[in-house]
Each structure stands twice: as C-alpha cells, then as structure tokens.
C-alpha positions as CSV (number, residue, x, y, z in Angstrom):
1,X,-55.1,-96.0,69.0
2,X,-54.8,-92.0,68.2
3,X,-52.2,-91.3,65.0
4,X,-50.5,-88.2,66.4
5,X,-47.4,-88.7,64.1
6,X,-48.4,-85.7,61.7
7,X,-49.0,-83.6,64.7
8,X,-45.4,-84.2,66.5
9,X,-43.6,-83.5,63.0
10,X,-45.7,-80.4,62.3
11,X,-44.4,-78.7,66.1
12,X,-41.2,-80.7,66.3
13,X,-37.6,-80.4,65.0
14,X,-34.9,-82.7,64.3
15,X,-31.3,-82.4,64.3
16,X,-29.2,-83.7,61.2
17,X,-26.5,-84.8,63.8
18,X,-23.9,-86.9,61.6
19,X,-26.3,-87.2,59.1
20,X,-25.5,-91.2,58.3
21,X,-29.1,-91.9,58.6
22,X,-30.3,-89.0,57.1
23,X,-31.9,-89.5,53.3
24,X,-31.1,-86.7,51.1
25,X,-33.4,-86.5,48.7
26,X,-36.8,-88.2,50.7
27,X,-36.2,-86.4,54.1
28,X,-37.7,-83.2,55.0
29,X,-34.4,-81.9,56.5
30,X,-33.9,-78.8,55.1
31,X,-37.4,-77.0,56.0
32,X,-40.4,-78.4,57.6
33,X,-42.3,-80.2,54.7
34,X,-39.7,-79.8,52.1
35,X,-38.2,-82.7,50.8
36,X,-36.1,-82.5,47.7
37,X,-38.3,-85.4,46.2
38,X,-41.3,-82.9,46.0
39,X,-39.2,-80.3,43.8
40,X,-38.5,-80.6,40.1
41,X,-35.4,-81.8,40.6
42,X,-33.4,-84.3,38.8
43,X,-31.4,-87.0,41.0
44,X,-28.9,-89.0,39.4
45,X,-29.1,-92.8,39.9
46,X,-25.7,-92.8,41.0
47,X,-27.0,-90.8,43.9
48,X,-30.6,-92.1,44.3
49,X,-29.6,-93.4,48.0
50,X,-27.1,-90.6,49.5
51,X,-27.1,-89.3,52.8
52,X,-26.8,-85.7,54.1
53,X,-23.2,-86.9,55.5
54,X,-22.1,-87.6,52.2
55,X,-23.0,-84.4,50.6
56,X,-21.0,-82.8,52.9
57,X,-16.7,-82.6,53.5
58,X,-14.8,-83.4,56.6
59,X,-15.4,-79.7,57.7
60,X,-19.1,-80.0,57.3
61,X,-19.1,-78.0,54.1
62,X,-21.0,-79.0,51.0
63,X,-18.8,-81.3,48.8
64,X,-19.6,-79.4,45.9
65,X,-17.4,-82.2,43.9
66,X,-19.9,-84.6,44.4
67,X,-22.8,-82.0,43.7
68,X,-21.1,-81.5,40.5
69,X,-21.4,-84.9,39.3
C-alpha cells in the first residue's frame, strides 16, 4: 500500500467551512505547514481544545474578546 497522504496535503487545499471541526492551535489552517503549535506561542489551558469557529463572532470576525483572555 503506497502512503500518498503527504503528497495530497502538499498540492491540496482545504476550506475552514464552519470551522466546528477545525483545531486551532494543531491544524495547519492558516498556511500550508503552519500550525500555531509549531510557533513560540503560548496557549492557555483554558483554550488548549478550541476550534476556528470559536475564535471567531457571529459575522465571522475574530472575537478578539476571547483572544484577549
């Protein structure tokens, strides 16, 4: 059986849609490659298992109230 799992991500994209099942900090949704996880970034316990959708408002916006946290 031939692994091609590297080679789809490196020439594929995905779409965030709802972003529900979207990890925000072990995901590579922002750029190809890039996950937050790989930067020198502190993440708050209290947010260790958020999703894109809950970084964001109704409107799609960031909720900067809970980035500020």
């Amino acid at each position: 059986m031939v692994d091609l799992r590297a080679s789809i991500d490196e020439h594929s994209c995905w779409s965030i849609g709802h972003g529900r099942n979207v990890h925000a900090w072990t995901n590579c949704w922002i750029a190809p490659g890039l996950c937050i996880t790989n930067l020198d970034v502190v993440i708050l316990a209290a947010m260790i298992n958020v999703t894109v959708a809950e970084l964001v408002d109704a409107a799609g916006s960031w909720n900067w109230l809970i980035l500020q946290d």
